[in-house]
N, C-alpha and C positions, 0 to 999 in steps of 0.2 A: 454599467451593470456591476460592477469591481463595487465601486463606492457604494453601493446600496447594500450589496452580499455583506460589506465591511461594516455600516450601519447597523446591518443587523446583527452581525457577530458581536460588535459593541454593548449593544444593546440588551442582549443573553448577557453575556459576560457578567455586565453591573448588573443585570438582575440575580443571577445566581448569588454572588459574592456578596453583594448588601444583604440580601435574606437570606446566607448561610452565616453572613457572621454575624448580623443581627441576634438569627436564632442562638448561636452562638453563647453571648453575651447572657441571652434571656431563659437558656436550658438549667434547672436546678443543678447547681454542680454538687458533689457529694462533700460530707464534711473530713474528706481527707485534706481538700484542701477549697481556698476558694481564690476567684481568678484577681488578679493584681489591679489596680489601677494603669500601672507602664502597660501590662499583656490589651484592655481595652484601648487604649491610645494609639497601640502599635496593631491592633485590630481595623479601626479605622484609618487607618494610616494605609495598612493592606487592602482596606476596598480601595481608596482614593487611586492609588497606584498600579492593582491587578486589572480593576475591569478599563481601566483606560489603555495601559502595557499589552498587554498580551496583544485585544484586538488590533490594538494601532500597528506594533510588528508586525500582523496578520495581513493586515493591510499592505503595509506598505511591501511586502515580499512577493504577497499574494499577485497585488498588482503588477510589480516587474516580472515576475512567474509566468502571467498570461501574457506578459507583454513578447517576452523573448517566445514561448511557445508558436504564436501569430507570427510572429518574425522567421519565425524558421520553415511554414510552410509559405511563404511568400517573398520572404526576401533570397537573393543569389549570390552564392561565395563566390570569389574570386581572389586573386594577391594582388596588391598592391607595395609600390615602393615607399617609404619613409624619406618624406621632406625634410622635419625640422620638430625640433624638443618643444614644448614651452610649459613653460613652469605653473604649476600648479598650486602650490604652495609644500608648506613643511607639513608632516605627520610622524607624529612620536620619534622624532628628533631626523626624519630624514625628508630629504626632498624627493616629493611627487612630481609627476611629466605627464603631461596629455600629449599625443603622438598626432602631430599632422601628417596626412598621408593621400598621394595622387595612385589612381587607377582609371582605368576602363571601361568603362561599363559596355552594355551589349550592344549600345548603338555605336561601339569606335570612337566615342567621346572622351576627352579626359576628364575627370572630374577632381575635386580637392574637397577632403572631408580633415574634422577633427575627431580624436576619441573625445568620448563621454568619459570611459575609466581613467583613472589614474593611475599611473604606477611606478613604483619606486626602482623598479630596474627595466627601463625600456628598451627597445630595440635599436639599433644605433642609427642615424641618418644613411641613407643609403639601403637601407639592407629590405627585405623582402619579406612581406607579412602576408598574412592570411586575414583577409575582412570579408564581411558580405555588407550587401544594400539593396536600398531598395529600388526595383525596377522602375517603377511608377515617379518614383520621385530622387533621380541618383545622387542627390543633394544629401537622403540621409544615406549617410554610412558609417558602421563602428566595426571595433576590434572583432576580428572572429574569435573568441576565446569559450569553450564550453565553461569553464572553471568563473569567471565574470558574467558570463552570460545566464550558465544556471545555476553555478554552485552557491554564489550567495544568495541569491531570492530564494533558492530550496531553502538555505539553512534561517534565516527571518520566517520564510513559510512554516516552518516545523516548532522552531522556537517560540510563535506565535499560535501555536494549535495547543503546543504543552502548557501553555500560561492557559493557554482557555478551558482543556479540559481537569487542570486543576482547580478549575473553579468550578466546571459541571460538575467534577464530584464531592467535591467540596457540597456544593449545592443540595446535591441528590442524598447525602446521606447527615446532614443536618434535618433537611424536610422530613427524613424517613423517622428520624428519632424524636422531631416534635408531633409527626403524627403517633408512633407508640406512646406519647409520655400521657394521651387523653387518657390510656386505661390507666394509668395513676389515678386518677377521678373516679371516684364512684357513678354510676349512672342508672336507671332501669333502664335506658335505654343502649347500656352498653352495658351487656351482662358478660360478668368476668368470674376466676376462680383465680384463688391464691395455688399454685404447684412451685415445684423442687426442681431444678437442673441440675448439671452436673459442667463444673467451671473446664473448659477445654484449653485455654488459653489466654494473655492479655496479651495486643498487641497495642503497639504506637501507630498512631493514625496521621502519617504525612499528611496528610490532605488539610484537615485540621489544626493540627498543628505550628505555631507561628517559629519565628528565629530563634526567639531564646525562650519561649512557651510549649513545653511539648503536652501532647494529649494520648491518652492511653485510652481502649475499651478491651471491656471484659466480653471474650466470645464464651457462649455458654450455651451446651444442647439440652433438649429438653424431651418427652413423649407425651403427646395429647391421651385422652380416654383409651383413642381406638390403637393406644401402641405406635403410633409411628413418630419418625425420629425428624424435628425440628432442629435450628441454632437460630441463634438470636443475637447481634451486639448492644452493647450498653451504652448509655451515652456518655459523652467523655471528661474522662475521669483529669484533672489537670495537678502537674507537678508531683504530684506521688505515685511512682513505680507501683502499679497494683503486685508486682512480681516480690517486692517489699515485702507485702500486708496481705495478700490473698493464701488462700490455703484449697487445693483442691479438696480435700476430706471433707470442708464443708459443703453442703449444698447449697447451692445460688438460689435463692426467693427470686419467683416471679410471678408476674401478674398476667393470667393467661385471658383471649378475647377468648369467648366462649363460642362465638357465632366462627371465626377466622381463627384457628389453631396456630396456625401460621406467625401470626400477632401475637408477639410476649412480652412486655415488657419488665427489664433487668429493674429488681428493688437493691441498688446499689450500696444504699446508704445503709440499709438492715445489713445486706453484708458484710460490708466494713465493720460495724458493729460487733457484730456476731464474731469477724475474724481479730477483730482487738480483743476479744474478752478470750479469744483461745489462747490469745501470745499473754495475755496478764496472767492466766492461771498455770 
């Protein structure tokens, strides 16, 4: 069940991020600036690595997450004494120990287990530990440790959720801007009016945005016929600071749906214009 949830997380993932950076690639950018050759390279480079990265952590945390979970309502703590060290190998310049270790179990049995963890400062031969195991089979048993047990599967769970929903939104607000960019298109069937906004802010768009590629949109509100108050962002504006070259006193052109008020789309490039020729004169 693990591995299919994980197929399918995979599976969103690359889909979002291919056709958000795709779109990307393919959205008119404005003539402040246009995007690089390295910024496409390192575009690609970001799907190859996001939609595989993220879900694979997902994966793999996800899985030991349910696995300890299942474990804790079935398996039974008890202590047990410390046998003997063996060596694990080295890690960032120190040496690791898996910890062999005899107990009890419920039948008055002795049993002999190893850890699964490693660790760099074990408990010494002889001394008295905290394990659980399993009833059914007292062959398996590891470290009782909450911090091994859930702290790193939680932190690969979470660090695998943030890589994926950096690409849902990544995803979600490319889509949204190649669906406004149709009313740039004349159509009878998509009847539009040219109106005025009024520029509120430009922000930088993380989501968008690559290492050393940033992306900026213009938020800008707007009122339909019947007076009421819309916003709308722009699509992204690359390598020039709109905070540079924009000017609130202007009005922001936009291209409004007629049928969907709601639907504006930002004429980026008229503004820019418009705000170069204020800073010339």
């Amino acid at each position: 069940m693990v591995k299919i949830a994980g197929l399918i997380f995979a599976a969103l993932a690359a889909l979002f991020w291919v056709r958000a950076r795709l779109a990307i690639l393919k959205t008119p950018l404005t003539k402040a600036q246009s995007i690089p050759t390295g910024v496409k390279r390192a575009t690609f480079i970001s799907i190859a690595i996001l939609s595989i990265l993220g879900p694979a952590i997902l994966i793999y945390g996800g899985r030991d997450l349910l696995i300890e979970l299942q474990r804790a309502q079935t398996w039974l703590p008890t202590t047990a004494t410390v046998a003997h060290l063996e060596d694990a190998g080295i890690h960032k310049g120190r040496t690791q120990y898996r910890v062999a270790f005899t107990f009890t179990d419920q039948n008055g049995e002795t049993r002999s287990a190893l850890s699964t963890d490693r660790l760099t400062s074990p408990p010494p031969p002889g001394s008295t530990i905290a394990i659980h195991y399993n009833p059914e089979n007292s062959e398996e048993a590891n470290l009782n440790s909450p911090f091994y047990r859930f702290g790193m599967p939680s932190l690969f769970t979470l660090l695998g959720l943030v890589l994926f929903g950096f690409a849902v939104m990544a995803g979600r607000e490319v889509l949204r801007i190649n669906a406004l960019k149709t009313l740039a298109s004349s159509s009878p069937l998509k009847p539009t009016r040219l109106i005025e906004g009024h520029l509120i802010k430009s922000k930088k768009n993380i989501f968008l945005s690559l290492k050393h590629q940033s992306c900026w949109q213009l938020h800008v509100e707007y009122h339909d016929q019947a007076g009421r108050l819309f916003t709308t962002v722009s699509e992204p504006i690359w390598d020039r600071n709109p905070s540079e070259w924009s000017n609130r006193d202007i009005p922001v052109p936009l291209i409004l749906d007629s049928s969907t008020p709601a639907r504006a789309w930002v004429q980026v490039q008229e503004y820019f214009r418009t705000c170069q020729q204020q800073l010339r004169s």
